[in-house]
C-alpha positions as CSV (number, residue, x, y, z in Angstrom):
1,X,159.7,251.6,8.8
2,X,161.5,252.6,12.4
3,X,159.9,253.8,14.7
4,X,160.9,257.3,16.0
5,X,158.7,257.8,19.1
6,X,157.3,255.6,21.4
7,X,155.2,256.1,24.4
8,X,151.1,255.7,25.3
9,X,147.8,257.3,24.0
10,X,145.9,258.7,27.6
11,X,142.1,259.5,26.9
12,X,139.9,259.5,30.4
13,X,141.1,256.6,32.2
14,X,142.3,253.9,29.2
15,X,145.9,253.9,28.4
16,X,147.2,252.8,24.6
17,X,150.8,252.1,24.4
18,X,152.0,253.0,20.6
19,X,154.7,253.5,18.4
20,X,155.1,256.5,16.4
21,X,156.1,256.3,12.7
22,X,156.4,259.3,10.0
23,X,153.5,258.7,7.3
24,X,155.2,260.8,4.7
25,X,158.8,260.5,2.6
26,X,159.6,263.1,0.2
27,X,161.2,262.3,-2.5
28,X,163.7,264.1,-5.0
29,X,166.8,263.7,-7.5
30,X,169.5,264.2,-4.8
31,X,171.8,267.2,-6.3
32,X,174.5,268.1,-5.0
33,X,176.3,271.6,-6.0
34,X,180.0,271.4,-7.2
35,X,182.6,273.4,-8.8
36,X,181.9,273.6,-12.4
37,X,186.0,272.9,-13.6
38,X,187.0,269.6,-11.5
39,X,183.6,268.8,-10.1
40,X,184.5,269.1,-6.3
41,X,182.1,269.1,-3.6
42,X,180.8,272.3,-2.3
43,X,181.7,272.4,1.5
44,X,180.4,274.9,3.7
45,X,181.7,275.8,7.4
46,X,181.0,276.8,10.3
47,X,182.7,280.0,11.2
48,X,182.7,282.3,13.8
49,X,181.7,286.0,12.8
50,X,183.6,287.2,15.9
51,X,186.8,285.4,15.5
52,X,186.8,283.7,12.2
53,X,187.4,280.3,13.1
54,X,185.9,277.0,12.5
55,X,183.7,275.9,15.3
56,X,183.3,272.5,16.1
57,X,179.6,271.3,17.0
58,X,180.1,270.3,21.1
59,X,181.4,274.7,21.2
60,X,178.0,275.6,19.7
61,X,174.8,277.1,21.6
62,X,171.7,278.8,21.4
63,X,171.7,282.2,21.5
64,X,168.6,285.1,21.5
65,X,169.2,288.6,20.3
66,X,166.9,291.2,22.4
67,X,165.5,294.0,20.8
68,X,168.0,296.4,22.2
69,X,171.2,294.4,20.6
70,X,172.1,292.1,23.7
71,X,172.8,288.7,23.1
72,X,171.1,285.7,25.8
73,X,173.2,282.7,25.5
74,X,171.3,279.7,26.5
75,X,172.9,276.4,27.8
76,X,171.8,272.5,27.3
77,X,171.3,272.5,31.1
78,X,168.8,276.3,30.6
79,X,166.9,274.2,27.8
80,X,167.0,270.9,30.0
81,X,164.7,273.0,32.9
82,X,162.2,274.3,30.6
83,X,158.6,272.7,31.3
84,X,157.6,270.1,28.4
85,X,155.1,267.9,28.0
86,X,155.9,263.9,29.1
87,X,157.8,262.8,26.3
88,X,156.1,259.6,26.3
89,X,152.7,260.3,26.6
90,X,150.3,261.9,24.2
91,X,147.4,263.6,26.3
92,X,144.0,263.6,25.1
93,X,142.7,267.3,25.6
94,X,139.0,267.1,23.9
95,X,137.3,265.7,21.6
96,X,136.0,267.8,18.6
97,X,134.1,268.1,15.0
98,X,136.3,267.0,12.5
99,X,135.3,269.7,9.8
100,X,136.0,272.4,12.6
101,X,139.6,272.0,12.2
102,X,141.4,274.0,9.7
103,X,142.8,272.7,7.5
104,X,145.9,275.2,7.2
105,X,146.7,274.1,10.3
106,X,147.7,270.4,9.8
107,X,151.1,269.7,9.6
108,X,153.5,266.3,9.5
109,X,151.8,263.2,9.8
110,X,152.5,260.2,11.7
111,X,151.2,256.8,11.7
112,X,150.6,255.4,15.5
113,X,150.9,251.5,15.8
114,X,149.7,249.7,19.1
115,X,151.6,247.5,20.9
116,X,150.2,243.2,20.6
117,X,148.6,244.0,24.1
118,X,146.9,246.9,23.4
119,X,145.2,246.2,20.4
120,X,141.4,246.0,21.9
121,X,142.0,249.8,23.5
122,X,143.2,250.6,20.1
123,X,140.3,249.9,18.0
124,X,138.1,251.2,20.8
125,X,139.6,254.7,20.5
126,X,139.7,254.3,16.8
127,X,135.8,253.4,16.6
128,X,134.8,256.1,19.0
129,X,136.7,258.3,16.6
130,X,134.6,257.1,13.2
131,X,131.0,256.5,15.5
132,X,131.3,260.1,16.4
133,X,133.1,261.6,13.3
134,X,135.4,263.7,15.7
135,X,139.0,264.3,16.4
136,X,141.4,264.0,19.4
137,X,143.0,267.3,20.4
138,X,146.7,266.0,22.0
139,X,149.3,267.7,23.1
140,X,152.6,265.8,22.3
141,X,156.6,266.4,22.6
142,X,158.4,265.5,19.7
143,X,162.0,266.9,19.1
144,X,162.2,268.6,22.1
145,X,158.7,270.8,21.4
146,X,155.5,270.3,22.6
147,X,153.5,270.3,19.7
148,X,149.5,270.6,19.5
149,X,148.1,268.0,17.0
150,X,144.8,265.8,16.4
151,X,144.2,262.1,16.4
152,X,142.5,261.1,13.6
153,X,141.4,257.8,11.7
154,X,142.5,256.8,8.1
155,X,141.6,253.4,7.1
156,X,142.4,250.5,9.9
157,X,145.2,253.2,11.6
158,X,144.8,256.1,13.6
159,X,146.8,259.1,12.4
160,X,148.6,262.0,14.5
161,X,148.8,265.2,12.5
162,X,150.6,267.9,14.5
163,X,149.3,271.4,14.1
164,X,150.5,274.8,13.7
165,X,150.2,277.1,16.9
166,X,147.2,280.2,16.4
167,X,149.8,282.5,16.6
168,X,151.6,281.0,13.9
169,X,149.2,281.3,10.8
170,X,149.5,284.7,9.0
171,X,146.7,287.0,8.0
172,X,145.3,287.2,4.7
173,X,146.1,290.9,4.5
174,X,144.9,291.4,0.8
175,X,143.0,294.9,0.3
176,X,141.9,293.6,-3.2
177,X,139.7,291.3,-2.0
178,X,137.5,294.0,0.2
179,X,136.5,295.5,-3.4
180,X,133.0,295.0,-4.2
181,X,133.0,292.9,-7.8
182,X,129.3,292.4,-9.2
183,X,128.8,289.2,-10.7
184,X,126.3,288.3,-13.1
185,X,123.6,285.3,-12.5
186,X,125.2,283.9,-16.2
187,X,128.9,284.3,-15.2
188,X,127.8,282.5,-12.4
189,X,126.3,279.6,-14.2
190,X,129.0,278.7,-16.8
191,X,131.6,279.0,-14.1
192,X,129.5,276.2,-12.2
193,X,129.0,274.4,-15.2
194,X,133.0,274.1,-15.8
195,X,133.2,272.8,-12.4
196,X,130.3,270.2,-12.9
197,X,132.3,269.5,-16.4
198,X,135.9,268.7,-14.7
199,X,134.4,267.1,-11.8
200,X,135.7,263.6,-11.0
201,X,136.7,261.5,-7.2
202,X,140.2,262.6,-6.1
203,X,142.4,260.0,-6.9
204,X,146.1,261.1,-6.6
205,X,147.9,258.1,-7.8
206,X,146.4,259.0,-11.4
207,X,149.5,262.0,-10.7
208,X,152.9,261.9,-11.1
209,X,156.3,264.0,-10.5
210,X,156.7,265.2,-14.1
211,X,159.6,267.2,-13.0
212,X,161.0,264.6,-11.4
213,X,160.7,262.4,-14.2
214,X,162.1,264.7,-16.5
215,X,165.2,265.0,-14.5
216,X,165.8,261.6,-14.3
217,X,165.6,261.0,-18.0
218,X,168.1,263.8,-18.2
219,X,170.6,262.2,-15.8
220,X,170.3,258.8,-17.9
221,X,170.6,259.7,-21.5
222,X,173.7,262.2,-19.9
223,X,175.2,258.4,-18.2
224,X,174.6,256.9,-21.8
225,X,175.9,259.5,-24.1
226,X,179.1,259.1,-21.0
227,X,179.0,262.8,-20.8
228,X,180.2,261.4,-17.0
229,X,183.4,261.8,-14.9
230,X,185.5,260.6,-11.8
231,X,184.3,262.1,-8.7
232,X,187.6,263.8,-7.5
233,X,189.0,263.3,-4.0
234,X,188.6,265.5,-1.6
235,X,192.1,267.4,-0.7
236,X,190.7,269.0,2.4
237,X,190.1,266.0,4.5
238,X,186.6,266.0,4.8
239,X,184.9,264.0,7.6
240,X,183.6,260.8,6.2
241,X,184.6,261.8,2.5
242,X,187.2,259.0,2.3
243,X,189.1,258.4,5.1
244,X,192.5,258.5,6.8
245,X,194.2,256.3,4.5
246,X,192.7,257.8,1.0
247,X,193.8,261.3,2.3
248,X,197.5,260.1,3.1
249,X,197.6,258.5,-0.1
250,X,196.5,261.6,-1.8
251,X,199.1,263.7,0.1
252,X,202.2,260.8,-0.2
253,X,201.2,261.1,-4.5
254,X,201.4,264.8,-4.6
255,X,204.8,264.3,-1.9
256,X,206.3,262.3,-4.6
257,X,205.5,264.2,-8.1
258,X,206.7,267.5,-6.7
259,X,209.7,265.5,-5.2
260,X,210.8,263.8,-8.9
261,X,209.6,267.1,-10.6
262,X,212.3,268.7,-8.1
263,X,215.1,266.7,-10.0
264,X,213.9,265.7,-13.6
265,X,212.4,262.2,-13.1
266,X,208.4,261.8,-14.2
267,X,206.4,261.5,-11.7
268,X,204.6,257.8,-10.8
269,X,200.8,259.5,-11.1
270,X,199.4,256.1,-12.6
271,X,200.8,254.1,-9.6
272,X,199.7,256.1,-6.5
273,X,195.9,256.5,-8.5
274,X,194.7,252.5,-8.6
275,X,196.3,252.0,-5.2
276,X,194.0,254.7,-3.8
277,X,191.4,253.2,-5.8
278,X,192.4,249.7,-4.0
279,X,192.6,251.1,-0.6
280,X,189.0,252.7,-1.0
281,X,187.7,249.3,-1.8
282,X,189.1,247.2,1.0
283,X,186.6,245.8,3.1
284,X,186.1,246.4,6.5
285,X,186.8,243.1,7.8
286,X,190.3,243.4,6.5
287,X,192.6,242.9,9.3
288,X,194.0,245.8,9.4
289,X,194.2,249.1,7.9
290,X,197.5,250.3,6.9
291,X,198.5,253.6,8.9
292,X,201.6,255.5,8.7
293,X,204.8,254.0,7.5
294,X,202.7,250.4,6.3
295,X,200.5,252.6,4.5
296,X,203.5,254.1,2.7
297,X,205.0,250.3,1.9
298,X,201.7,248.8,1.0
299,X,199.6,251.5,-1.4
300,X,203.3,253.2,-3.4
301,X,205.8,250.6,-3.6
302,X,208.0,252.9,-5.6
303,X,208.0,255.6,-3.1
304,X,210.7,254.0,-0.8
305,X,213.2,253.7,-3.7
306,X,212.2,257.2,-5.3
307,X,213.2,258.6,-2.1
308,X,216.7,256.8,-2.3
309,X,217.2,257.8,-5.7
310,X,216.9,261.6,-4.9
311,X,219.0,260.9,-1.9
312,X,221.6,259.6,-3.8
313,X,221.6,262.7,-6.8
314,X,221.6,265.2,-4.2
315,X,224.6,263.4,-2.7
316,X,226.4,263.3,-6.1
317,X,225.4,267.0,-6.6
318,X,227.4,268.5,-3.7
């Protein structure tokens, strides 16, 4: 794992230098969406509303829209002033009963590792924890957002689990549930008695993904049956979809069949394919990568006397 944070636990007057790590990892079938005749990527923009143009990421800012239709445009340097917690320290508010926090509050989870020197501060914060079977209240900047979260122990680590704000949990606003309902004693009774019937330790690797599953068998017996195809290259250019020298290739190949189409001759589609393919493939430490006119020589060697050839027939032709 890599750590993403790193700074120091303060409680009272002990300091615990730590490492921050996520805890959880979701995981899913990556999908990507495509377009259903030649299986192209999807790309999406971004587009001005105002002007219509592309906007690169450095001309992009933050922007608030008051209530009376204004627009507050916010800099880096207006963000840079606002007050934040230290963004290496987690502060040790209070200590309090761990069945007292909600749990619709907890949020991400992160796994904190000591440093080699601070391992004795460590498990002293960590026992005082389990002796007293309470939680650290912290405040803690992460992304650029103070965060309120809770220190907690789980096995041999201790455990930060941000929290939602107060003001960010929503009301149960359900008028049903003000209804008076009678229940009998009986009712009651067998409803306990399915409980007691079902009732078993929680143990979550006994559960599995079936969805998941299901779409990976799918995917397979789809790569067996080779209901498959080439992923097509992208005309556009896209950043990091191929590169410089895939995307001339692509545009010197189309360059050539619309040239020989011009005058009769078949175009060379099988020649400029598995030098693209070739090119894709070389490895980095390759002394060079062929630009511009070596590009040309090196990935279609029949381009140069293609070219001469339709020189030549137009020449005859006048």
């Amino acid at each position: 794992m890599r750590a993403i944070w790193k700074g120091a636990v303060a409680f009272g007057l002990v300091n615990v230098p730590v490492r921050l790590y996520a805890a959880t990892g979701e995981h899913e079938v990556q999908l990507h969406q495509v377009h259903r005749p030649d299986g192209g990527r999807i790309r999406y923009r971004r587009t001005c509303s105002a002007c219509g143009e592309t906007v690169e990421t450095a001309d992009i800012a933050k922007g608030y829209e008051t209530g009376t239709g204004e627009l507050v445009v916010l800099t880096d340097e207006d963000l840079a002033e606002l007050p934040l917690a230290s963004g290496h320290e987690i502060e040790v508010l209070e200590f309090v009963p761990s069945d007292q926090v909600d749990p619709i509050l907890l949020q991400r989870t992160y796994y904190l590792e000591p440093d080699k020197t601070s391992a004795k501060p460590y498990a002293l914060l960590r026992g005082a924890l389990e002796a007293t079977d309470r939680m650290a209240v912290v405040k803690v900047a992460l992304r650029q957002r103070e965060s309120m979260a809770v220190l907690r122990v789980r096995g041999k680590v201790i455990v930060l689990q941000t929290l939602l704000w107060p003001d960010e949990l929503r009301a149960a606003d359900f008028p049903v549930l003000d209804a008076q309902v009678q229940l009998r004693p009986q009712e009651l009774t067998m409803a306990s008695s399915l409980v007691e019937s079902l009732a078993a330790d929680f143990d979550p690797s006994q559960y599995t993904d079936s969805y998941e599953a299901a779409m990976v068998a799918l995917i397979e017996q789809k790569v067996s049956a080779g209901h498959t195809q080439a992923v097509p290259a992208a005309e556009g250019g896209e950043p990091g979809e191929g590169g410089e020298v895939v995307d001339l290739l692509a545009a010197l190949q189309r360059s050539v069949e619309k040239a020989r189409a011009g005058h009769g001759a078949p175009a060379v589609v099988e020649k400029a394919a598995p030098a693209a393919r070739a090119t894709r493939a070389r490895k980095p430490a390759a002394p060079r990568t062929p630009t511009g006119s070596d590009a040309l020589t090196d990935a279609v060697p029949e381009a140069a006397p293609a070219a001469k050839a339709a020189r030549r027939s137009r020449r005859q032709a006048s």
